[in-house]
Structures are given as structure tokens and as C-alpha cells.
N, C-alpha and C positions, 0 to 999 in steps of 0.2 A: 869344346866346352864340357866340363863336366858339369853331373845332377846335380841339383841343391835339394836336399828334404827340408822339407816344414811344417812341423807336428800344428795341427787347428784342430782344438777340443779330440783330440785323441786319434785323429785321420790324421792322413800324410798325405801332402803334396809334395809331388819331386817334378822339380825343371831344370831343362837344361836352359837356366838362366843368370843375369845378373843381380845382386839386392835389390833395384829398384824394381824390378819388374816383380821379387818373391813379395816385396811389403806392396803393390798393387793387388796383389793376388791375398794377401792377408787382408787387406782394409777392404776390398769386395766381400769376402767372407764372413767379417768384421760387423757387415751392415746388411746381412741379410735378409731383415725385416725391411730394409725402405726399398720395397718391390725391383732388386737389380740395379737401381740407379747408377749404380760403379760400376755397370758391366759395361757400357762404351770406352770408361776409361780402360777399363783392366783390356778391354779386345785392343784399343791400341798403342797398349804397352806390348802385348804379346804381337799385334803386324810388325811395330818398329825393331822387335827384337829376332824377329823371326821366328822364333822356336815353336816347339812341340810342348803343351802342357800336360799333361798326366795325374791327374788326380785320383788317389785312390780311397773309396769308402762312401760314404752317403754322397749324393748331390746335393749340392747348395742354390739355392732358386736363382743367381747371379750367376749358376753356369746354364742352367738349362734355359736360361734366356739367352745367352752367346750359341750357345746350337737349336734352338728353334732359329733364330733368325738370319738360319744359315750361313754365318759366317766363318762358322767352325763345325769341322765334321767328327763326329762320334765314332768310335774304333772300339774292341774290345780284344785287350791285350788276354787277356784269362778272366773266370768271373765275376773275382773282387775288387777289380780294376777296370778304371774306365778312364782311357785317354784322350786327351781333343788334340787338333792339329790344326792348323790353316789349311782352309781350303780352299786347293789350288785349282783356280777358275780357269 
């Protein structure tokens, strides 16, 4: 599969995914004022699809609720980059 980028107020998400899972991952972002509520969907859009998500620039409160609740582990590819991955239990 190749990356897909996706410009959100001026950051870029790049995943190695398909459209439905990039406009998951926009409409979590989307809604980051109602405390994460889209982050069990957007987690399993990314289990179903498998991949590796990579966001790079500020955190959005809908990720940092997918990795406090341990279901995704935090990596640090270089400084202004921060990737999540499934983690593999």
C-alpha cells in the first residue's frame, strides 16, 4: 500500500491507508472539542485495516486518548513526528 497525506489546518497526516479510514481520521480530528468521542471509531477503523498511522505536528486530544488507553503505541520517528502503530499484544 502506498502513503496517503492529508493536510488538517496546516499538519499532515500520512497512512498507509484507504479513503475510508483517511475521512475517519479527518472527522476525529474534525471533532476535537467533544472530548475524543470518535476515537473508538477512528481505533477501529485503523484494527480493521491494519496499518500504521503517522501523524505529524500537534497532537489532537482524539489521539492522545487512543494512546493513553493503550491500544496504540507511541514511536518517535525524528522530533516533529510522531507515529502510532498497533500494538502488538
Amino acid at each position: 500500500m502506498n502513503g496517503a497525506e492529508t493536510k488538517v489546518d496546516g499538519r499532515t497526516i500520512t497512512s498507509s491507508s484507504d479513503p475510508t479510514l483517511r475521512n475517519a481520521i479527518l472527522h476525529t480530528l474534525s471533532h476535537e472539542g467533544e472530548s475524543g468521542m470518535d476515537a473508538p471509531t477512528l481505533l477501529q477503523d485503523i484494527n480493521d485495516a491494519g496499518i500504521k498511522l503517522e501523524y505529524k505536528g500537534l497532537l489532537y486530544k482524539s489521539l492522545h486518548i487512543l494512546v493513553n488507553s493503550r491500544k496504540l503505541e507511541r514511536f518517535y520517528s525524528h522530533k516533529k513526528c510522531i507515529a502510532y502503530r498497533i500494538r502488538k499484544e
